[in-house]
ChimeraX commands (.cxc) that place a marker at each C-alpha (Angstrom):
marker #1 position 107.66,87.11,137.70 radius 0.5
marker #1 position 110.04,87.72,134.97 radius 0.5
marker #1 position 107.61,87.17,132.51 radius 0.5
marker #1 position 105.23,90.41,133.89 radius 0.5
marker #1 position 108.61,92.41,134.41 radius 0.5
marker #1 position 109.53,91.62,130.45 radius 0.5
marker #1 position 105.75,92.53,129.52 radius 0.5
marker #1 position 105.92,96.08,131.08 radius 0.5
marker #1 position 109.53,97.13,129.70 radius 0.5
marker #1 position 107.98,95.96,126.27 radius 0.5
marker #1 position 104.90,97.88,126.35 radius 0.5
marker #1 position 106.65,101.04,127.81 radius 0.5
marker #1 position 108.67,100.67,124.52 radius 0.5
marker #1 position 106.44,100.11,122.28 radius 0.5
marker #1 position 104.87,103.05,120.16 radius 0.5
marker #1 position 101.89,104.69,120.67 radius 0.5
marker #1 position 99.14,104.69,118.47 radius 0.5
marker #1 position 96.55,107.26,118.02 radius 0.5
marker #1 position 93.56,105.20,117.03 radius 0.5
marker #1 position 90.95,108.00,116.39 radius 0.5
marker #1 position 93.73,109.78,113.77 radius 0.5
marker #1 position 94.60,106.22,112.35 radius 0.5
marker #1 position 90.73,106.24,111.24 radius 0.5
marker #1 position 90.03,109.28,110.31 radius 0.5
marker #1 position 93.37,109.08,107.94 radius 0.5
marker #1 position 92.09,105.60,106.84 radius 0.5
marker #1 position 88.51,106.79,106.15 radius 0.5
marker #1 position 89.80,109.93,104.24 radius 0.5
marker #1 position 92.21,108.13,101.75 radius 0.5
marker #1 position 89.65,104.96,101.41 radius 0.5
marker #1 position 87.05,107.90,100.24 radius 0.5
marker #1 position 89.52,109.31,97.73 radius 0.5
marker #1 position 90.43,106.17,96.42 radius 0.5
marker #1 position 86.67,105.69,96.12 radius 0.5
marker #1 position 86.60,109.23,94.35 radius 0.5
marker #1 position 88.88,108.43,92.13 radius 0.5
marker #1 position 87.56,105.33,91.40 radius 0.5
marker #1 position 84.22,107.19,90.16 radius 0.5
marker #1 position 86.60,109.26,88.08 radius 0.5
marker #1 position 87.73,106.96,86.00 radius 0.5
marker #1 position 84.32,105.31,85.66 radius 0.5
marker #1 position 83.32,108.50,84.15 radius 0.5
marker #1 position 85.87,109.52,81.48 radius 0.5
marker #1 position 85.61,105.96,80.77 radius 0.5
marker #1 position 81.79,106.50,79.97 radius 0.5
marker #1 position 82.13,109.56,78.32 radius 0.5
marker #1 position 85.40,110.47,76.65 radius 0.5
marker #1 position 85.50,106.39,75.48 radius 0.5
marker #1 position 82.21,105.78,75.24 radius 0.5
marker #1 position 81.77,102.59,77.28 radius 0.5
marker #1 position 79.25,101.52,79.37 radius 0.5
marker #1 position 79.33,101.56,83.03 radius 0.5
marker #1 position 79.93,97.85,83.80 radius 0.5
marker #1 position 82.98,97.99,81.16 radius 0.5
marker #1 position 84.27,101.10,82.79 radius 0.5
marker #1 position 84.44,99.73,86.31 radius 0.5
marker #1 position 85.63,96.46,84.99 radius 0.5
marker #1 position 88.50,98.99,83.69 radius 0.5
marker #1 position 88.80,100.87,86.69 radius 0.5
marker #1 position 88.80,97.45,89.20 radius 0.5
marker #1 position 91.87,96.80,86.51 radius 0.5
marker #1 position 93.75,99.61,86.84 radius 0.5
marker #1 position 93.55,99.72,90.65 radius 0.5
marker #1 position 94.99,95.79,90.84 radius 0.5
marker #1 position 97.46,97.00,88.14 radius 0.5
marker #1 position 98.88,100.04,90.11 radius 0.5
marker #1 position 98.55,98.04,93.28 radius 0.5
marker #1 position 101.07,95.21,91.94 radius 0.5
marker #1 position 103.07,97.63,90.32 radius 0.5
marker #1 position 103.70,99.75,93.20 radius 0.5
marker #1 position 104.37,96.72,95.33 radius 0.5
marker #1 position 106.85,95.35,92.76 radius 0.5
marker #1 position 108.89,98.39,93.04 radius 0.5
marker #1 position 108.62,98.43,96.66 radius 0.5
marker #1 position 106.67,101.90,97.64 radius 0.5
marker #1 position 103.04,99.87,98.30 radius 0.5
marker #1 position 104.17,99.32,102.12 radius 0.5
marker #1 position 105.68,103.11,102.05 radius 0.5
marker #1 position 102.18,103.95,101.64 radius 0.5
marker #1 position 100.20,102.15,103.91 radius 0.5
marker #1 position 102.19,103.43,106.88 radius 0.5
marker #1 position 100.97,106.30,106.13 radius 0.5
marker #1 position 97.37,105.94,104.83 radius 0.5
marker #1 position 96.74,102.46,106.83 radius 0.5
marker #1 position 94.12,100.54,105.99 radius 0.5
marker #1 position 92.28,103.45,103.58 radius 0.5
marker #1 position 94.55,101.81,101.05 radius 0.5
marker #1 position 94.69,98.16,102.21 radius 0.5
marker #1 position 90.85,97.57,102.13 radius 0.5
marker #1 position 89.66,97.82,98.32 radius 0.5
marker #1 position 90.84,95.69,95.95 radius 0.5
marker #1 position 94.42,97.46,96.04 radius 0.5
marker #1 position 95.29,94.99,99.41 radius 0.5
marker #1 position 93.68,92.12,97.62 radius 0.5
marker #1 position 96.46,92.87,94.68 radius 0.5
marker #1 position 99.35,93.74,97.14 radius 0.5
marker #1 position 98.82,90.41,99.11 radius 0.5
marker #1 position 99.39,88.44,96.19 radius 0.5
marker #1 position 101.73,90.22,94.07 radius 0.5
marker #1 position 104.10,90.80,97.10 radius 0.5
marker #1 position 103.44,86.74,97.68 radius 0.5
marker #1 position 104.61,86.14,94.41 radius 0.5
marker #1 position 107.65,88.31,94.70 radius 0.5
marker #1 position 108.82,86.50,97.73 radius 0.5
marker #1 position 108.42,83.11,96.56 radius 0.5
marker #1 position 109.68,84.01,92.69 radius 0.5
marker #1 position 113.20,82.09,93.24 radius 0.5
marker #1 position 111.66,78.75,94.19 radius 0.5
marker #1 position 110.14,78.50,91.10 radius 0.5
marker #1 position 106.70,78.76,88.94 radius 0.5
marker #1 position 105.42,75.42,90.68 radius 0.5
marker #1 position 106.37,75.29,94.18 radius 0.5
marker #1 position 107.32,79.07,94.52 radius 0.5
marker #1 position 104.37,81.33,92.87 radius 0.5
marker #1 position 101.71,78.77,92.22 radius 0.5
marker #1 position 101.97,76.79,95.76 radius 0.5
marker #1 position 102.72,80.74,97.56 radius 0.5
marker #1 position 100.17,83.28,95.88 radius 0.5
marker #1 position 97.50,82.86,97.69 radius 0.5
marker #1 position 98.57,82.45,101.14 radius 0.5
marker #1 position 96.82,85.21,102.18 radius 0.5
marker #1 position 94.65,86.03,99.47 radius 0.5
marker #1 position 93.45,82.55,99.71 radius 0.5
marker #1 position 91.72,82.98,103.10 radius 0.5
marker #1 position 90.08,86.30,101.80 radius 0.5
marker #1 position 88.25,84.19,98.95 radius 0.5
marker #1 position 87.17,81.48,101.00 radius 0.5
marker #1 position 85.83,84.01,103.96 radius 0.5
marker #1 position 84.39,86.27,101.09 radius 0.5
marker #1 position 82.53,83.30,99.10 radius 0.5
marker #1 position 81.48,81.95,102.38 radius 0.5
marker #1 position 80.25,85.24,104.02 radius 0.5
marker #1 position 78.62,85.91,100.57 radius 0.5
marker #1 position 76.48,82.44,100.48 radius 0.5
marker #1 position 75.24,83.02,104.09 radius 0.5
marker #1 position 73.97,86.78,104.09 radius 0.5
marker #1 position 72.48,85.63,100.51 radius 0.5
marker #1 position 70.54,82.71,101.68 radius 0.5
marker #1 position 69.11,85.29,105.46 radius 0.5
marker #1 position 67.98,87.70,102.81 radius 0.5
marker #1 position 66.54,84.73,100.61 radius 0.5
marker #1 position 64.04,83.72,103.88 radius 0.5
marker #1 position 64.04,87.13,104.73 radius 0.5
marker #1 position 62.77,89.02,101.87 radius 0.5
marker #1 position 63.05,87.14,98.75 radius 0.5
marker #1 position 65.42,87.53,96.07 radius 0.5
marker #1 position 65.03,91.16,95.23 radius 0.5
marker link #1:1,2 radius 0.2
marker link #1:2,3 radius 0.2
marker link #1:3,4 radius 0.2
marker link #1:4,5 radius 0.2
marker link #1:5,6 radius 0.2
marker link #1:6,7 radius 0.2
marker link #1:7,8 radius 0.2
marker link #1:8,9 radius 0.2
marker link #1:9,10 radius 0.2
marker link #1:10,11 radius 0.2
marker link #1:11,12 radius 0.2
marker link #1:12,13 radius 0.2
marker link #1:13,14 radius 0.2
marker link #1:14,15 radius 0.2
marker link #1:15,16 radius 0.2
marker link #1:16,17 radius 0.2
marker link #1:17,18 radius 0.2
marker link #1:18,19 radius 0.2
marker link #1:19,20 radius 0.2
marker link #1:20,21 radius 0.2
marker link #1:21,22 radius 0.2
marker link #1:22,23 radius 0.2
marker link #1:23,24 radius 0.2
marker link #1:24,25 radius 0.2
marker link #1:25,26 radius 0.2
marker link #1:26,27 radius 0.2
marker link #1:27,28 radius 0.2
marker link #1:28,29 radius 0.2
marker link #1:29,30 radius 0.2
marker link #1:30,31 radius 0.2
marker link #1:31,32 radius 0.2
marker link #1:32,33 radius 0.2
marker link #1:33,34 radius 0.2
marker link #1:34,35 radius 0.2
marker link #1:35,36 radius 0.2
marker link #1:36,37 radius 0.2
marker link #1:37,38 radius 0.2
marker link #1:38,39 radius 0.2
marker link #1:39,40 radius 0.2
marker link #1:40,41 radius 0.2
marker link #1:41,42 radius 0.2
marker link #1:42,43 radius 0.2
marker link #1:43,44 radius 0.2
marker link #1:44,45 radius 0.2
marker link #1:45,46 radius 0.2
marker link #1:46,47 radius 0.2
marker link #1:47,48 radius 0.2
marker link #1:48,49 radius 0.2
marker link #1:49,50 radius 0.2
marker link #1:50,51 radius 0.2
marker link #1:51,52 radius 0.2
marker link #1:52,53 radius 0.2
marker link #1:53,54 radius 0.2
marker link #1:54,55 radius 0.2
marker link #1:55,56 radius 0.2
marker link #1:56,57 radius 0.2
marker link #1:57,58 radius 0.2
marker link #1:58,59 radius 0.2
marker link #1:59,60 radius 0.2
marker link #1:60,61 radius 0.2
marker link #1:61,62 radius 0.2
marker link #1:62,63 radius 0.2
marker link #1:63,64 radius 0.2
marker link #1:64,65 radius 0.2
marker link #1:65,66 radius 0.2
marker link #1:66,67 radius 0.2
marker link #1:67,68 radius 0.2
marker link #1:68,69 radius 0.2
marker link #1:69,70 radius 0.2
marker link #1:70,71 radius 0.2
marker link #1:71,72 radius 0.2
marker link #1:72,73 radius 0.2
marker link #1:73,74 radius 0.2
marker link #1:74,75 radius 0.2
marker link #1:75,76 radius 0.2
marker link #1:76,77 radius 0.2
marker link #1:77,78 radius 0.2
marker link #1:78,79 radius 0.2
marker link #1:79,80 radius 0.2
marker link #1:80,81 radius 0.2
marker link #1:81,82 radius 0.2
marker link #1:82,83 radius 0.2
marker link #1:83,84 radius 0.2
marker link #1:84,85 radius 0.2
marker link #1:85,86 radius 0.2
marker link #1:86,87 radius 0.2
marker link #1:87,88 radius 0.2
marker link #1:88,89 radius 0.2
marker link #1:89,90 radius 0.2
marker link #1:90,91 radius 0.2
marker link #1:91,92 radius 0.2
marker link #1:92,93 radius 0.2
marker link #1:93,94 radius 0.2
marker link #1:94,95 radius 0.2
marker link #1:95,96 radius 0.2
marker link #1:96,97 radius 0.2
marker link #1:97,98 radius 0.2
marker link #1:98,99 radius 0.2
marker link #1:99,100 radius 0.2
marker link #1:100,101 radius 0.2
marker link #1:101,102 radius 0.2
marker link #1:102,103 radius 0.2
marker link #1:103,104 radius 0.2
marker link #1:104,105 radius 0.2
marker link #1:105,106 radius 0.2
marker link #1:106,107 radius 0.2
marker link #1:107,108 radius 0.2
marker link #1:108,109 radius 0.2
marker link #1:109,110 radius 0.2
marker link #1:110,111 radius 0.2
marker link #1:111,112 radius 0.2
marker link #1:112,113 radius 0.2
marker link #1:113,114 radius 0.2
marker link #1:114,115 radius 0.2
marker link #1:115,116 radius 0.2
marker link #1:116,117 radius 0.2
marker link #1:117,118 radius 0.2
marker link #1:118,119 radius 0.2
marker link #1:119,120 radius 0.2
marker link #1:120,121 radius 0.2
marker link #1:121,122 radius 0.2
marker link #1:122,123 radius 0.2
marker link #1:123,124 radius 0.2
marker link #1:124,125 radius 0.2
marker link #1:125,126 radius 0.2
marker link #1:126,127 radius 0.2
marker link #1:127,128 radius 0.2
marker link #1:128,129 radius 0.2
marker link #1:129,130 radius 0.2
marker link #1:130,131 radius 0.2
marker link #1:131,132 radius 0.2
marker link #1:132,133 radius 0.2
marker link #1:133,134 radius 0.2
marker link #1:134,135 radius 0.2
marker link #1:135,136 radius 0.2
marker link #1:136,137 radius 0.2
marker link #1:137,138 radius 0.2
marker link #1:138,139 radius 0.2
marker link #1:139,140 radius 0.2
marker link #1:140,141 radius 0.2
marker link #1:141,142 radius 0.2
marker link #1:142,143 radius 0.2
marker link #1:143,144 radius 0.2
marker link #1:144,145 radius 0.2
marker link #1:145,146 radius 0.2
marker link #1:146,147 radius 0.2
view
């Protein structure tokens, strides 16, 4: 019985979260990002004169860069409770997992500490990714071809 009493006091504690607002704040800063994204892919193609796989080679690079750097100064996590997963989904969450993995492990060293720690979580996102990748490539193989 204690148990169910414990339960209730915890979940009349516990915040409330407006789902519907949570999404639509998600959805709008995942489409900026996005937006910005394509901004940079252009002045990269015309002020620099680079074509359009270089320039979103660039702009994947500058995302991962401002992602890490943000998350090394500690304002990454300042962010996402307020733009939720908008910001965690593209690569930006990919970069924050393992640069903020890297940070926390940094004092036991390049071996056991970084190397051993980075991809904790970034780990399972490659495997799931390469994985997910091989299987909806081989339905559309049998499906409709390669094309």
């Amino acid at each position: 019985m204690e148990d169910k009493l414990y339960k209730k006091i915890a979940d009349s504690h516990k915040p409330k979260e407006t789902k519907l607002k949570n999404l639509i704040i998600a959805f709008v800063v995942g489409g900026l990002i996005g937006c910005f994204g394509e901004i940079i892919i252009e002045i990269m193609c015309s002020f620099f004169h680079k074509s359009r796989a270089q320039a979103q080679v660039f702009m994947s690079v500058f995302f991962i860069f401002i992602a890490s750097l943000l998350t090394s100064l500690g304002f990454f996590d300042k962010l996402v409770n307020k733009c939720k997963c908008g910001l965690l989904i593209p690569i930006t969450g990919f970069a924050h997992s393992m640069t903020s993995a890297a940070l926390d492990y940094r004092k036991e060293g390049l071996i056991y500490g970084i190397g051993s720690n980075i991809f904790k979580l970034a780990g399972s996102v490659i495997l799931y990714g390469v994985v997910s990748t091989w299987l909806f490539g081989m339905i559309r193989y049998f499906i409709g071809g390669v094309l």
